[in-house]
OpenMM code with the backbone's topology and positions (N, CA, C; nanometers):
from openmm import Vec3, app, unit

residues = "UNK UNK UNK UNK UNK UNK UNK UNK UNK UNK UNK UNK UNK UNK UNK UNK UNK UNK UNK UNK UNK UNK UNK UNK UNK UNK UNK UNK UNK UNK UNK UNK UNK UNK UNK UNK UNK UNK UNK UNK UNK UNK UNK UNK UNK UNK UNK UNK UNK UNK UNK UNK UNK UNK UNK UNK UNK UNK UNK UNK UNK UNK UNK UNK UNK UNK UNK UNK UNK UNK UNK UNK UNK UNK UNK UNK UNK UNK UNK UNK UNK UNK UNK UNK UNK UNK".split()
positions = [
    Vec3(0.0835, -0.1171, 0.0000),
    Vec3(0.0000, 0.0000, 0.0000),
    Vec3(0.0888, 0.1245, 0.0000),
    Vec3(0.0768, 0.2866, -0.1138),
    Vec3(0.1353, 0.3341, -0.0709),
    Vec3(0.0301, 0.4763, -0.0417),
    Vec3(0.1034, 0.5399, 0.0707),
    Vec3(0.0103, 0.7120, 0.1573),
    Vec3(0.0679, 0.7853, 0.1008),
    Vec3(-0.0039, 0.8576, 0.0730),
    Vec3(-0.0188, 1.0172, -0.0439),
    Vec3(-0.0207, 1.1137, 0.1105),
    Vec3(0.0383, 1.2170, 0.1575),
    Vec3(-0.0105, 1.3215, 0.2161),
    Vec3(-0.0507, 1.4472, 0.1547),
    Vec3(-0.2025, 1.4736, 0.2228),
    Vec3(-0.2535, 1.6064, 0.1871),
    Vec3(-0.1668, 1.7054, 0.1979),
    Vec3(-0.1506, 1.8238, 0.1297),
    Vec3(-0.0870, 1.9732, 0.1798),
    Vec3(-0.1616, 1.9799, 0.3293),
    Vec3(-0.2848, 1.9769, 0.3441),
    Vec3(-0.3627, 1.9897, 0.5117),
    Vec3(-0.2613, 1.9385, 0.5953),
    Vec3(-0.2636, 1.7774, 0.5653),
    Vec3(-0.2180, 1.7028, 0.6703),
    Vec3(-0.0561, 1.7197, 0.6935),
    Vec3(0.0237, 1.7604, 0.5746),
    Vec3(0.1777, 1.7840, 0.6500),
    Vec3(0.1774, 1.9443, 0.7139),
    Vec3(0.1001, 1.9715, 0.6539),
    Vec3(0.1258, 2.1279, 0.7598),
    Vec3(0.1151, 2.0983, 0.8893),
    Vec3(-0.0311, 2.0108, 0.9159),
    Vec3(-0.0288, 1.9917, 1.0397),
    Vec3(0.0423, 1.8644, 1.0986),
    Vec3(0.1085, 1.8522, 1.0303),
    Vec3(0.2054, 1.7088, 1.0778),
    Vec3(0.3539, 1.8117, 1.1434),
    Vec3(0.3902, 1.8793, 1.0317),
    Vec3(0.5110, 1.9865, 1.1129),
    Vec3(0.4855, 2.0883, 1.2802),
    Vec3(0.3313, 2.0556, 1.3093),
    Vec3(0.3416, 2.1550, 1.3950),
    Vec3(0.3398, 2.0582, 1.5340),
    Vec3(0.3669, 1.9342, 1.4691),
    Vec3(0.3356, 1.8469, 1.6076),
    Vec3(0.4821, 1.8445, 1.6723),
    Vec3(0.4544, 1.8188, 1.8145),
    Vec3(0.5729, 1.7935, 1.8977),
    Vec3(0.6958, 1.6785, 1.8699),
    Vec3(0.8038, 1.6495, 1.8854),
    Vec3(0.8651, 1.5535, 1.7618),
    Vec3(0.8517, 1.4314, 1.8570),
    Vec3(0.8009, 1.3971, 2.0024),
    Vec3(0.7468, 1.3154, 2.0047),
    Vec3(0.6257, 1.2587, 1.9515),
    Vec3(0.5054, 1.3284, 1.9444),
    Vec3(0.4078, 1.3019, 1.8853),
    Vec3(0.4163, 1.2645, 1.7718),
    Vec3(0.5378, 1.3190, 1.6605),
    Vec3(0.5860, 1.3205, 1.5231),
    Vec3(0.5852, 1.1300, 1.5280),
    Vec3(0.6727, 1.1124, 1.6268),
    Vec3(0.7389, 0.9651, 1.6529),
    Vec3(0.6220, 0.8897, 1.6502),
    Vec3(0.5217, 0.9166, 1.7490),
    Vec3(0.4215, 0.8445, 1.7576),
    Vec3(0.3536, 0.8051, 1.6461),
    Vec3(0.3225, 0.9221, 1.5341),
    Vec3(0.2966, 0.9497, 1.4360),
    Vec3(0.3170, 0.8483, 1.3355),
    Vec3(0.4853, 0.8020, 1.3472),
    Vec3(0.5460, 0.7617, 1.2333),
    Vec3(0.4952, 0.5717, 1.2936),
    Vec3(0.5183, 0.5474, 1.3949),
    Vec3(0.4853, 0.3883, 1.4600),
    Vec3(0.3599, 0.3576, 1.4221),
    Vec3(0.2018, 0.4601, 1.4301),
    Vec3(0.1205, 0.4164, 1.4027),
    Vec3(0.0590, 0.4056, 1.2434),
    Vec3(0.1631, 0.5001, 1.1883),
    Vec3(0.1606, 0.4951, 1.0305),
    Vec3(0.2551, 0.3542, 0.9547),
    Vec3(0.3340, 0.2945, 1.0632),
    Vec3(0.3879, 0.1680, 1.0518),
    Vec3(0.2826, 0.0585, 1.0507),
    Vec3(0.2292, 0.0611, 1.1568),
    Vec3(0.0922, -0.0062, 1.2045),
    Vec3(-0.0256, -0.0057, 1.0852),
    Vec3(-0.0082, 0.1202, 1.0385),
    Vec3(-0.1170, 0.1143, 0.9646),
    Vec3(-0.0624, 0.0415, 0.8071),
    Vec3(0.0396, 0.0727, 0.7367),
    Vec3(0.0695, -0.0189, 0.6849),
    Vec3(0.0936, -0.1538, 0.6671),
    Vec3(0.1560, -0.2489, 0.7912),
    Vec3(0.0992, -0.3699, 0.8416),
    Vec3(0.0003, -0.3999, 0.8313),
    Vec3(-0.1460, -0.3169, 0.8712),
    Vec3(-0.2716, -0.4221, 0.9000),
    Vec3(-0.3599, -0.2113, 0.9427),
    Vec3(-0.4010, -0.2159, 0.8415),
    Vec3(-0.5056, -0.1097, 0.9057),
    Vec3(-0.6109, -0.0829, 0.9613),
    Vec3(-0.6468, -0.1948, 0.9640),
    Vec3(-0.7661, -0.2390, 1.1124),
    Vec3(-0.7355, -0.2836, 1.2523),
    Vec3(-0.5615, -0.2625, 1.2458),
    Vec3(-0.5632, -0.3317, 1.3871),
    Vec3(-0.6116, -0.2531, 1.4734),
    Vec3(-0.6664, -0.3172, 1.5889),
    Vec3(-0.7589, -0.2720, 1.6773),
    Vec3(-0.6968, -0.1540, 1.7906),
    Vec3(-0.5638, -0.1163, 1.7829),
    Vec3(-0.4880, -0.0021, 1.8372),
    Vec3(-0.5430, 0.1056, 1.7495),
    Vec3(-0.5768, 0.1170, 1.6513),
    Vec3(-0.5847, 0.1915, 1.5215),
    Vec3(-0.7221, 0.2821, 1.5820),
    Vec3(-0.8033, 0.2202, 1.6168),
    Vec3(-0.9470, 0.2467, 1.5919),
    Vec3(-0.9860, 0.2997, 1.4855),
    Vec3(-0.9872, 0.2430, 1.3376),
    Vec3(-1.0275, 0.2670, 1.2273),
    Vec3(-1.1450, 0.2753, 1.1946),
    Vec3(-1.2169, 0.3578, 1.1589),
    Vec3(-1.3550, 0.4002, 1.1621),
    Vec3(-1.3689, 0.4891, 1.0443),
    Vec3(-1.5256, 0.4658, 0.9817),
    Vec3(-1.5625, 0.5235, 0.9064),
    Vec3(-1.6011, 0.6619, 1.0084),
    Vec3(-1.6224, 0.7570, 0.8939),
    Vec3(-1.6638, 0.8763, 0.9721),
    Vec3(-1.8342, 0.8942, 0.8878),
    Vec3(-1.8923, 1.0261, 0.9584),
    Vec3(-1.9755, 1.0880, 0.8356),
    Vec3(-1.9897, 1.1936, 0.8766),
    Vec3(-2.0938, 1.2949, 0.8190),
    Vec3(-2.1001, 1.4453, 0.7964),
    Vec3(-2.0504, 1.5086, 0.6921),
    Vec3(-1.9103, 1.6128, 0.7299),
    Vec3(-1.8263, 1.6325, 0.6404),
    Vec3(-1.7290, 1.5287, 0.5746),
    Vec3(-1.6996, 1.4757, 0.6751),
    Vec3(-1.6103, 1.3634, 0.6056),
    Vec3(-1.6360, 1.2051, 0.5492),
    Vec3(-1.7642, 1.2309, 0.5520),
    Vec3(-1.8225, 1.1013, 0.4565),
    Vec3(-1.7352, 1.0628, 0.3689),
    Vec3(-1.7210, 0.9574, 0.3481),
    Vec3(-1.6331, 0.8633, 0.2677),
    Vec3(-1.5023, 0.8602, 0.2778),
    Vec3(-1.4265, 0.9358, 0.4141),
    Vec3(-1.2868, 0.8982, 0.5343),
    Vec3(-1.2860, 0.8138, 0.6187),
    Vec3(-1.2498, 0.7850, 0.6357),
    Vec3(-1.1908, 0.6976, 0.7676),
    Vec3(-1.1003, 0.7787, 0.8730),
    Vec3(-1.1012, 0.7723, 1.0047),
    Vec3(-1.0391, 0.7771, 1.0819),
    Vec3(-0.9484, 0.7010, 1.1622),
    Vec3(-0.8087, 0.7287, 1.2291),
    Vec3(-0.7673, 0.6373, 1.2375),
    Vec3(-0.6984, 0.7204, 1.3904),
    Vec3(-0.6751, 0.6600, 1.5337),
    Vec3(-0.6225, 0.7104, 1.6094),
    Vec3(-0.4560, 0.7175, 1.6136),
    Vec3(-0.3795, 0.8100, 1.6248),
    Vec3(-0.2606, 0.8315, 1.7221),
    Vec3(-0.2007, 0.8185, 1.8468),
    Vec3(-0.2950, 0.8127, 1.8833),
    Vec3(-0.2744, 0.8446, 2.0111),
    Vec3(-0.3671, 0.9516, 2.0982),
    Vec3(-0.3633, 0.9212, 2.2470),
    Vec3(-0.3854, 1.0023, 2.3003),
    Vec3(-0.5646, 1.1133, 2.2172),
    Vec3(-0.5485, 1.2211, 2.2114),
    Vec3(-0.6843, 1.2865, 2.1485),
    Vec3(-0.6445, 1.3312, 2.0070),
    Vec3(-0.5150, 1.2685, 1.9274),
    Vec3(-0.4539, 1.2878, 1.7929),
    Vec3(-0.5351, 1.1940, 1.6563),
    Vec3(-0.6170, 1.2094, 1.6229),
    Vec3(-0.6594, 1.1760, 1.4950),
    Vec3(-0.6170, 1.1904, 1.3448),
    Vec3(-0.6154, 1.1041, 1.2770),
    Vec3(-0.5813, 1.1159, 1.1430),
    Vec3(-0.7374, 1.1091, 1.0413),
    Vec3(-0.7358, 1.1709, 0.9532),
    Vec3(-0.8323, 1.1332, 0.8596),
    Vec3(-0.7780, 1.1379, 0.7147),
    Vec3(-0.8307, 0.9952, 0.6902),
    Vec3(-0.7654, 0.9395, 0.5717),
    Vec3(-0.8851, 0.8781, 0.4866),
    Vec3(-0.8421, 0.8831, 0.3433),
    Vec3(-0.9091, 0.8443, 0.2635),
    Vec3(-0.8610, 0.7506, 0.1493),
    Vec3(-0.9595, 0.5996, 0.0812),
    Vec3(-0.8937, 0.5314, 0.0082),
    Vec3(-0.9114, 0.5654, -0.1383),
    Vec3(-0.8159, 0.6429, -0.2326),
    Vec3(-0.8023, 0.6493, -0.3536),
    Vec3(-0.8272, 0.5783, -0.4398),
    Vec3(-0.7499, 0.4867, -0.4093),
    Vec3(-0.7432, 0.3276, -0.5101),
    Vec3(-0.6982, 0.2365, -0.4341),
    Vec3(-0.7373, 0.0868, -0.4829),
    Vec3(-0.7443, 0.0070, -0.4439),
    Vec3(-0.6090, -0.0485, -0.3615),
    Vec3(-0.4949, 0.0418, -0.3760),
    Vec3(-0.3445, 0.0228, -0.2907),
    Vec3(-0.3027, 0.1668, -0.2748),
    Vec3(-0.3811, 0.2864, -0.2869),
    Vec3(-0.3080, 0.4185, -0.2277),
    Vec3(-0.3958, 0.4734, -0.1168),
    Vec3(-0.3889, 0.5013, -0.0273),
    Vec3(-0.4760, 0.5813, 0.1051),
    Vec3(-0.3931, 0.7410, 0.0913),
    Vec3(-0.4848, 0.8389, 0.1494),
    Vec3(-0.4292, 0.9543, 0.1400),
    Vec3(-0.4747, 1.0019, 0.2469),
    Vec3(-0.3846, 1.0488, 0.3232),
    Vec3(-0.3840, 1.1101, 0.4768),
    Vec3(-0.4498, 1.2560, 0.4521),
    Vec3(-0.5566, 1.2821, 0.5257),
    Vec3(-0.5949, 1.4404, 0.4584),
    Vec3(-0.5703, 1.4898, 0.5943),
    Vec3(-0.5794, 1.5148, 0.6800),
    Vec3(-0.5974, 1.6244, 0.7621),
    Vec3(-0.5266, 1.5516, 0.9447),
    Vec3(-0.4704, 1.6321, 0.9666),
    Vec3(-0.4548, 1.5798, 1.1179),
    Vec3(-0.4868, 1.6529, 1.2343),
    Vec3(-0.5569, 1.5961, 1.3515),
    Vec3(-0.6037, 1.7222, 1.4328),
    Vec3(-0.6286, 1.6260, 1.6058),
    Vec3(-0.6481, 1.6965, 1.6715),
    Vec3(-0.7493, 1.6766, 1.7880),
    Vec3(-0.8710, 1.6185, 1.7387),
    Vec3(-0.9562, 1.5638, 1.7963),
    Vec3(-1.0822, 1.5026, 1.8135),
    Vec3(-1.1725, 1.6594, 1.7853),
    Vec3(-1.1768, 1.7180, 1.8784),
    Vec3(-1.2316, 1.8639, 1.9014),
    Vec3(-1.2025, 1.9577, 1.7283),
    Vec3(-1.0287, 1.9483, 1.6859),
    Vec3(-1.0508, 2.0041, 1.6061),
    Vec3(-1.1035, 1.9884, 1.4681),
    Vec3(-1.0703, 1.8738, 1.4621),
    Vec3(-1.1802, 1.7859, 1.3118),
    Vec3(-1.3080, 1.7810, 1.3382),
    Vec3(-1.3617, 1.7699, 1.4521),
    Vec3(-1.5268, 1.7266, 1.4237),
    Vec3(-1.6135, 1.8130, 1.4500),
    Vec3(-1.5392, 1.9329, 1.5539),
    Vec3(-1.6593, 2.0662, 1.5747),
    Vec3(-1.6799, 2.1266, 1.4787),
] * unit.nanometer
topology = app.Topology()
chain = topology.addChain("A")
for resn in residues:
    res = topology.addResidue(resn, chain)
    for name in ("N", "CA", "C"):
        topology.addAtom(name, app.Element.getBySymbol(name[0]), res)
């Protein structure tokens, strides 16, 4: 499988702490391995982001990602819980 990043999502990937960065990079490991594993909490979303998936980081760090094609996912946006869904 290969991840496309949004312009959204590396902006907000640079503003993270470079631990969080770390965290970042293990669960984007994870997610290549097996993207349902159950650390992940992979979830469809809806509202605005109908037809994303979400995927946890950690802690209140969310990813929202979307599947392109049948082997590319594209990371769109990264945020807080609070800041993606309000």
């Amino acid at each position: 499988m290969k991840i496309l990043l949004h312009r959204h999502f590396e902006k907000q990937y640079k503003k993270l702490l470079p631990d969080e960065q770390r965290r970042f990079k293990e669960r984007r490991d994870l997610f290549l391995e097996d993207e349902f594993h159950s650390s992940l909490n992979n979830h469809a979303l809806r509202g605005k982001y109908a037809g994303c998936r979400s995927i946890s980081v950690g802690g209140d760090l969310r990813v929202v990602c979307k599947r392109i094609a049948p082997d590319i996912v594209i990371f769109v946006i990264m945020g807080t819980h609070s800041e993606l869904y309000s």
